[in-house]
Backbone bond lengths (Angstrom), bond angles and torsions (degrees), N, CA, C in turn:
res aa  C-N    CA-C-N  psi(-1)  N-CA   C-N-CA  omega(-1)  CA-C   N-CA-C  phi
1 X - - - 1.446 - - 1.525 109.13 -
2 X 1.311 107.58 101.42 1.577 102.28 -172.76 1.791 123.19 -90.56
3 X 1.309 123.05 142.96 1.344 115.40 -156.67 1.564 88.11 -86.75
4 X 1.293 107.70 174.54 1.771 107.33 142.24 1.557 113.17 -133.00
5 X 1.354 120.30 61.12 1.100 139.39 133.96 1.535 112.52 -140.50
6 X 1.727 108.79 142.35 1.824 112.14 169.99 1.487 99.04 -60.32
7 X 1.204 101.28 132.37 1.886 116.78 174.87 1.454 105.71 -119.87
8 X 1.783 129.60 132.84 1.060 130.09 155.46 1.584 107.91 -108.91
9 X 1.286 124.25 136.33 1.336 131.07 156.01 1.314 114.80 -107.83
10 X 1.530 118.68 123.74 1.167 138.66 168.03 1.634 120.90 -93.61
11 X 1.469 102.72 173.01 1.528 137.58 178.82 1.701 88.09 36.09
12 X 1.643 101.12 65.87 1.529 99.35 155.10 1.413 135.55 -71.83
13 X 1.164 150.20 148.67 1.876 148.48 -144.69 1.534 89.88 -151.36
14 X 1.357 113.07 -23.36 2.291 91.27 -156.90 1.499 89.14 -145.56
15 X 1.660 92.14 157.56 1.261 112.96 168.61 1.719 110.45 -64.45
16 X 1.096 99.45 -45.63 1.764 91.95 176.62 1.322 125.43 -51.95
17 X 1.411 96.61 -65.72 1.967 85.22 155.77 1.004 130.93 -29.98
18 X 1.656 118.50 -68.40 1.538 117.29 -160.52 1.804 91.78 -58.21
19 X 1.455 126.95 -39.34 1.210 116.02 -163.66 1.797 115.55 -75.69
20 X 1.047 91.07 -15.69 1.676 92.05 -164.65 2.189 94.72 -79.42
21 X 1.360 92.41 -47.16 1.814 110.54 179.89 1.822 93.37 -43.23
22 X 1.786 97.83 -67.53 1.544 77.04 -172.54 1.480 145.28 -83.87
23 X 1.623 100.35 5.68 1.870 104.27 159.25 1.430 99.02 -82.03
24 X 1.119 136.56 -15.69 1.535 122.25 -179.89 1.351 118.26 -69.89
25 X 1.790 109.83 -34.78 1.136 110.62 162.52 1.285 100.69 125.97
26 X 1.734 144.07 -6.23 0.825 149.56 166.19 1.542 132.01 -23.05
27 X 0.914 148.23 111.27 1.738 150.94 -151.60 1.600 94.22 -79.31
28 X 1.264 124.65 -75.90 1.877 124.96 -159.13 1.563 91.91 -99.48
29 X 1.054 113.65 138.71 1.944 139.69 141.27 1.688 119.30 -65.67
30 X 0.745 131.79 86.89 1.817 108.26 170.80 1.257 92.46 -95.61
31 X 1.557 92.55 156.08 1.378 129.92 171.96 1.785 122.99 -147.83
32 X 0.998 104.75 120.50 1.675 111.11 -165.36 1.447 92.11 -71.47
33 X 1.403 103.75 135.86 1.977 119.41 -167.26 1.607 106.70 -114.33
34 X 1.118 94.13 -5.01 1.835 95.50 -171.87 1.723 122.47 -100.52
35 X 1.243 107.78 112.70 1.569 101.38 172.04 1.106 125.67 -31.58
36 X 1.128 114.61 113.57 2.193 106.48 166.68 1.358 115.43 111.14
37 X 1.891 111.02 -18.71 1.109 114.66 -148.08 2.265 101.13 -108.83
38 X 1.082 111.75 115.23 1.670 115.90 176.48 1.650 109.64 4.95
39 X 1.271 105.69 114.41 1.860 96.45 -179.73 1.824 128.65 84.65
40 X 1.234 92.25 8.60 1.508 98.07 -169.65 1.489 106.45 -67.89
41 X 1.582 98.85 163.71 1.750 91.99 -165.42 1.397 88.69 -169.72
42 X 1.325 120.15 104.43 1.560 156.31 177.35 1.303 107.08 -40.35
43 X 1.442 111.51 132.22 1.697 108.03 173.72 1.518 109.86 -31.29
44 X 1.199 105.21 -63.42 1.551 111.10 -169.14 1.223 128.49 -55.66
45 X 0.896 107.72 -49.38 2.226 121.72 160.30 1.714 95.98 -60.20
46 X 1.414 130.70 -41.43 1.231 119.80 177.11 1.715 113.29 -66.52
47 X 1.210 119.69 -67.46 1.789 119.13 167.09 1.568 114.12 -39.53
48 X 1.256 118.50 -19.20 1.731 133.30 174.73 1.130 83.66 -64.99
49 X 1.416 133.95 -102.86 1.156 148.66 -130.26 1.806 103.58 -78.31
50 X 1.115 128.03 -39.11 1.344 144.45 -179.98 1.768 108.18 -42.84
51 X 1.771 112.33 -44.36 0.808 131.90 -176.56 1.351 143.61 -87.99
52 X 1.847 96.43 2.10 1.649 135.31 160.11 1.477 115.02 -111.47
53 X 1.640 130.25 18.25 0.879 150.31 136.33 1.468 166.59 -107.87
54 X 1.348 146.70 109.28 0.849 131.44 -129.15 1.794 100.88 -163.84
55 X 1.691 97.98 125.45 1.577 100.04 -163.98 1.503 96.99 143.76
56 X 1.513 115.19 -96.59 1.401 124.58 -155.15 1.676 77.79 -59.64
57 X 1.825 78.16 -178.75 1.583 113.40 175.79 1.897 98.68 -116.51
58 X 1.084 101.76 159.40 1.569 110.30 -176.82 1.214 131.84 -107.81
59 X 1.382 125.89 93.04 1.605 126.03 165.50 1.304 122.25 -60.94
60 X 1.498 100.10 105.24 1.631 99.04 141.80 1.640 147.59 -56.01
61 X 1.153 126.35 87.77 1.524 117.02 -148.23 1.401 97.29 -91.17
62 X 1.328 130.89 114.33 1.456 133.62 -173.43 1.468 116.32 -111.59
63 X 1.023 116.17 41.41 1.449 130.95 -174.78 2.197 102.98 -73.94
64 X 1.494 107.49 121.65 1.101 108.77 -149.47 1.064 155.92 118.85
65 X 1.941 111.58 -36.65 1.130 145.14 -155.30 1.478 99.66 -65.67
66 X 1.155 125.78 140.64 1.504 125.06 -169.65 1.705 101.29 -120.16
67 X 1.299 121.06 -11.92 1.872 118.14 -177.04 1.090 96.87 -144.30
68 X 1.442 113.10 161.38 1.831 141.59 153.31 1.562 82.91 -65.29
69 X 1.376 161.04 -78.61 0.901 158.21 132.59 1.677 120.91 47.73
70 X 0.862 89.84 -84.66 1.911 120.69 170.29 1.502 87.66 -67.59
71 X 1.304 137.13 -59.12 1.536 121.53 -160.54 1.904 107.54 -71.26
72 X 1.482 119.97 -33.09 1.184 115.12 158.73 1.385 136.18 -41.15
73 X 1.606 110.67 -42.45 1.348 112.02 -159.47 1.900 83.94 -93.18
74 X 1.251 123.67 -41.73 1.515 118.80 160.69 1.771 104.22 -19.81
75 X 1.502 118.33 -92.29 1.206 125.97 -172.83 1.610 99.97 -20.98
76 X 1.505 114.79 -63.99 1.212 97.64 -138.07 1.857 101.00 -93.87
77 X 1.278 112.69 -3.01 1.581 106.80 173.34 1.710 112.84 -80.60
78 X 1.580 112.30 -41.53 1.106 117.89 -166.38 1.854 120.79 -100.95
79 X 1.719 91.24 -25.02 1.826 111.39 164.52 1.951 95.77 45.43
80 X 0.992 109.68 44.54 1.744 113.27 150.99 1.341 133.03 -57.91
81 X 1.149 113.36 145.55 1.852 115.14 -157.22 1.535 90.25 -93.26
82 X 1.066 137.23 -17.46 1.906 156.61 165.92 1.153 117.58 -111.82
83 X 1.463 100.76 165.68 1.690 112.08 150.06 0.902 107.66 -157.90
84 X 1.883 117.11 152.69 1.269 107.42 -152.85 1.854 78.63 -126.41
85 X 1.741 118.23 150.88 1.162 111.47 166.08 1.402 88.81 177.82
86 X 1.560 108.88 162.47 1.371 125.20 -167.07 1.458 110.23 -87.81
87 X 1.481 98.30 -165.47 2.123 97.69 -172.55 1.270 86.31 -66.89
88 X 1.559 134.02 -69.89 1.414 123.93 -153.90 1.556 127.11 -49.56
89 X 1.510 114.87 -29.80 1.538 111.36 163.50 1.298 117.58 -62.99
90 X 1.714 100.24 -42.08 1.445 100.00 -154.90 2.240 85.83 -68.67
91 X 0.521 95.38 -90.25 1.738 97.33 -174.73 1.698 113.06 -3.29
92 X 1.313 97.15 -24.74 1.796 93.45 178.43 1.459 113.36 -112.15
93 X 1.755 97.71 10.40 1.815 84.70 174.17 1.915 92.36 -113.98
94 X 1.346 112.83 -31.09 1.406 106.87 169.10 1.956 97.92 110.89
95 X 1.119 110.29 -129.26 1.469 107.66 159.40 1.749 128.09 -90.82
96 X 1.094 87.09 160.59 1.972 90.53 -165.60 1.650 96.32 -108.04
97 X 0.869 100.06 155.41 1.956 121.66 -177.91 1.698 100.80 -88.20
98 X 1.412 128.21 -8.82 1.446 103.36 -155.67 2.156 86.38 -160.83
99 X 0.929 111.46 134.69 1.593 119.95 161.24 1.564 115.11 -10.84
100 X 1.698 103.03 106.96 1.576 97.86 173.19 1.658 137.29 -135.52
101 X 1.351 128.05 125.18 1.316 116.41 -163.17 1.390 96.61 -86.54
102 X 1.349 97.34 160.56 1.457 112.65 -168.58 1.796 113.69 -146.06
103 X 1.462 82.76 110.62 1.849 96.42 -164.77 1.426 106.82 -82.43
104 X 1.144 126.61 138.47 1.470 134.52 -166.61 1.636 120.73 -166.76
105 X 1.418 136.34 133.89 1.191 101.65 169.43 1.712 129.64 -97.54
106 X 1.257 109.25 22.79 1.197 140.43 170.89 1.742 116.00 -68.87
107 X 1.187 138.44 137.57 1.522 121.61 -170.84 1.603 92.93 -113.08
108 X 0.940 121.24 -12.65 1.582 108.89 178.00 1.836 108.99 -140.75
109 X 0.858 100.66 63.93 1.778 118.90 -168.45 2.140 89.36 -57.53
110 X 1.152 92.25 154.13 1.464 106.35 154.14 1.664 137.08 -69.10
111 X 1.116 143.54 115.37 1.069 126.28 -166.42 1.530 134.24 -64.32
112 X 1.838 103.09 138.51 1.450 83.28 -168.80 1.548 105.67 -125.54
113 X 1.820 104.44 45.81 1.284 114.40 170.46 1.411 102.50 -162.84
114 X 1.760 109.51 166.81 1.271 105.10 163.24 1.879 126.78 -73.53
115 X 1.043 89.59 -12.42 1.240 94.28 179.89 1.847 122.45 -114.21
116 X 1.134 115.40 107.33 1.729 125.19 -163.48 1.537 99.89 -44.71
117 X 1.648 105.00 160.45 1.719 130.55 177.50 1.627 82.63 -61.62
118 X 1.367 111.95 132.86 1.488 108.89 150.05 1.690 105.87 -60.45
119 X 1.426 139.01 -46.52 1.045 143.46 -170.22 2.477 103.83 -140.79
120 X 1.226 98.39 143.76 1.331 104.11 152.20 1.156 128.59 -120.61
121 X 1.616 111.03 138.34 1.388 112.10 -146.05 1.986 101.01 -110.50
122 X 1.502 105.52 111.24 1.591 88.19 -143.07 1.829 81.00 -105.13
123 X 1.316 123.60 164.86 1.716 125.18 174.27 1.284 116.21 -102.56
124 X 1.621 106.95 -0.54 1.112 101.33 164.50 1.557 113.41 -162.53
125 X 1.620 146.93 162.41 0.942 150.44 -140.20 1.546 115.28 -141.85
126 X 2.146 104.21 112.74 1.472 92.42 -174.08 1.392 75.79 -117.04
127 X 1.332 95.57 -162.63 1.978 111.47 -175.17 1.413 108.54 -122.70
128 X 1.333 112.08 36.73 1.334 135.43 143.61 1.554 107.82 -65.52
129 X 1.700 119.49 131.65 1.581 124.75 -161.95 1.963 77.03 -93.86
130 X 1.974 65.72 147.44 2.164 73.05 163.92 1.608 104.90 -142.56
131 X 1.032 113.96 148.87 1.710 127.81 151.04 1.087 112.24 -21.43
132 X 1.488 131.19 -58.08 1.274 117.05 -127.93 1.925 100.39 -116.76
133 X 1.359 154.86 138.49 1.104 107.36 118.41 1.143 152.57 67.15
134 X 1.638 161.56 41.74 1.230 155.11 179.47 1.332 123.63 -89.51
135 X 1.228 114.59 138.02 1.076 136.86 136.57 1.373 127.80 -84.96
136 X 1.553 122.50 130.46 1.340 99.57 175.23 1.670 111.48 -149.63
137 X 1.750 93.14 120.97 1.495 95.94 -177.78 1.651 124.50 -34.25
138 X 0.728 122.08 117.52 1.722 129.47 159.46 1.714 134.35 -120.03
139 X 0.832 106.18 164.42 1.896 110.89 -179.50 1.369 103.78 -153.68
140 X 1.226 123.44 38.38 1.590 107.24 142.02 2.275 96.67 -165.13
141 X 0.667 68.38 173.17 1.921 88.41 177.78 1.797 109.92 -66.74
142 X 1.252 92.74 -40.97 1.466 102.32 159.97 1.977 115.36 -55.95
143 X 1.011 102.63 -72.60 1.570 96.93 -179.43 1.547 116.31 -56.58
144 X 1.447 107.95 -26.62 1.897 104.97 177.00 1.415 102.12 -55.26
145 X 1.596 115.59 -61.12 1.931 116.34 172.05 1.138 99.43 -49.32
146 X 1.267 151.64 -68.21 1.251 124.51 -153.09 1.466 123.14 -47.99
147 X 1.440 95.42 -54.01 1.835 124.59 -174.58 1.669 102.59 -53.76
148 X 1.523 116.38 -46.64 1.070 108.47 168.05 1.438 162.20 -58.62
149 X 1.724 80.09 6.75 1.780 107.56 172.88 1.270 109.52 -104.85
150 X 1.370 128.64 -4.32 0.972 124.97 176.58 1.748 124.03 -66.83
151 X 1.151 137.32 138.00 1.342 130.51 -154.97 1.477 104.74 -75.11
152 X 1.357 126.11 -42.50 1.680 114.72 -169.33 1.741 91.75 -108.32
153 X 1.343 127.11 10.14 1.532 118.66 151.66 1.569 110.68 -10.01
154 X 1.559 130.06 134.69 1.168 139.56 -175.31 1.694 116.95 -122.11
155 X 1.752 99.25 -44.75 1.131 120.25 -176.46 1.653 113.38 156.22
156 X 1.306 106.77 172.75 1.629 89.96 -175.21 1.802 112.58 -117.39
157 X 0.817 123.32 176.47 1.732 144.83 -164.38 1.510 119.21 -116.17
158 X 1.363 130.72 86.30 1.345 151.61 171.68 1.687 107.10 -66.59
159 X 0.936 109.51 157.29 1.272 108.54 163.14 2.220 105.74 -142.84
160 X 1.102 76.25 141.33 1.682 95.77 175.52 1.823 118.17 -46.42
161 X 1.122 114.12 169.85 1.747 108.23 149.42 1.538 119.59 -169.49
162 X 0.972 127.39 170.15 1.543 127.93 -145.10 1.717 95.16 -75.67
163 X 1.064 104.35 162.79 1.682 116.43 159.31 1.000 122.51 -88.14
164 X 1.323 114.63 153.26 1.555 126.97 -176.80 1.458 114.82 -72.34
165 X 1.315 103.39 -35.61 1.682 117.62 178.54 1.741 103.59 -164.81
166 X 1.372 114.84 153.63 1.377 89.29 -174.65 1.342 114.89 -77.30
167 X 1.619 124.07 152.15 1.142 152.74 -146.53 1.570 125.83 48.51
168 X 1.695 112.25 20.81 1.005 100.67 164.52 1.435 111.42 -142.26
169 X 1.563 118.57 147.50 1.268 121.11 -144.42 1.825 107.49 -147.83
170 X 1.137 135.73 143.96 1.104 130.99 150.94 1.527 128.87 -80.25
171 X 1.193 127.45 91.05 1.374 128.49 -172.53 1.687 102.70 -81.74
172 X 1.282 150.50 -5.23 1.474 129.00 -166.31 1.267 112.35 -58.26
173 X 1.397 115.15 -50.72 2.027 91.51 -177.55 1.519 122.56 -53.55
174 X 1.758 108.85 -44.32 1.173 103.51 -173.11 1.355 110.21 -82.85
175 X 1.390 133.74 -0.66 1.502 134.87 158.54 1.275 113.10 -55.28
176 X 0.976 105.29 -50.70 2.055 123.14 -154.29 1.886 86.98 -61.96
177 X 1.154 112.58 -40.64 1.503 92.61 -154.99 1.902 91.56 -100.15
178 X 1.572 114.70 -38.73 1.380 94.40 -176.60 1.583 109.98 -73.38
179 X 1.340 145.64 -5.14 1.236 141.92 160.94 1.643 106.66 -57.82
180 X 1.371 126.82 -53.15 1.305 119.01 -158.98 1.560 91.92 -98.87
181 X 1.337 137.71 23.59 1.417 143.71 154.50 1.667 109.20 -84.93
182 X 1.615 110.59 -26.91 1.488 109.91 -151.71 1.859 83.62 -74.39
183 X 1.234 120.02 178.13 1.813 155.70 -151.25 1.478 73.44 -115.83
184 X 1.467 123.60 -92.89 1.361 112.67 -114.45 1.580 93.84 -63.14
């Protein structure tokens, strides 16, 4: 089911999610990688779920991250095609080895690597021009049109939410907008 806008959904928790995101057709997965931190989800529950999916690409969202250290053993438990983290990580890990979004509410932030945000992932949307790329958080169908006039618009940023019990879930917000995203 192909969209015609790039969609990331974040702070994924369940297999249903990740599964429902990727028959919808969704491009990025996030998944919060950090101990302690809202949404976290264990290598092992992560390779669980990783392995009933197939399509998106996978964000590591490292919001928190306290070492290059901690970001190593990241790479190699969770091996994400991204990572998603704000100025303050990014400034304490320096440059990144692999594609990274960079959440901010700033539209043209300063750089805090040698190597540019593939995308910035902003929470909210002025009509200030930017460099880079956007993503931009939304929650209704209304804000996807809006965002979509924006000139370096990229795609927009979902976020996940817990289940009621496992395998059962309320999808209407995130229906409403990835239904009237789908092509066919």
């Amino acid at each position: 089911m192909p969209l015609n806008t790039f969609v990331k959904v974040g702070s994924i928790t369940s297999l249903s999610d990740a599964r429902y995101c990727a028959g919808m057709g969704v491009d990025l997965l996030g998944f919060r990688v950090i101990q302690g931190q809202d949404n976290y989800i264990s290598p092992s529950r992560f390779q669980e779920i990783r392995g009933w999916i197939a399509g998106p690409e996978i964000v590591a969202e490292i919001y928190g991250i306290t070492s290059s250290v901690e970001l190593e053993a990241i790479l190699a438990d969770y091996k994400p095609d991204y990572l998603e983290l704000g100025s303050a990580e990014a400034e304490l890990l320096g440059d990144l080895s692999i594609p990274y979004i960079l959440s901010t509410n700033k539209e043209d932030p300063k750089p805090v690597s040698t190597r540019q945000p593939a995308f910035l992932l902003l929470k909210k949307l002025s009509a200030n021009s930017s460099l880079f790329r956007c993503l931009v958080e939304v929650q209704s169908y209304v804000e996807v049109q809006r965002a979509q006039e924006f000139s370096h618009f990229g795609g927009i940023a979902l976020k996940g939410s817990a289940e009621i019990r496992p395998g059962l879930k309320d999808y209407d917000e995130m229906a409403e907008i990835l239904e009237k995203l789908d092509i066919e």
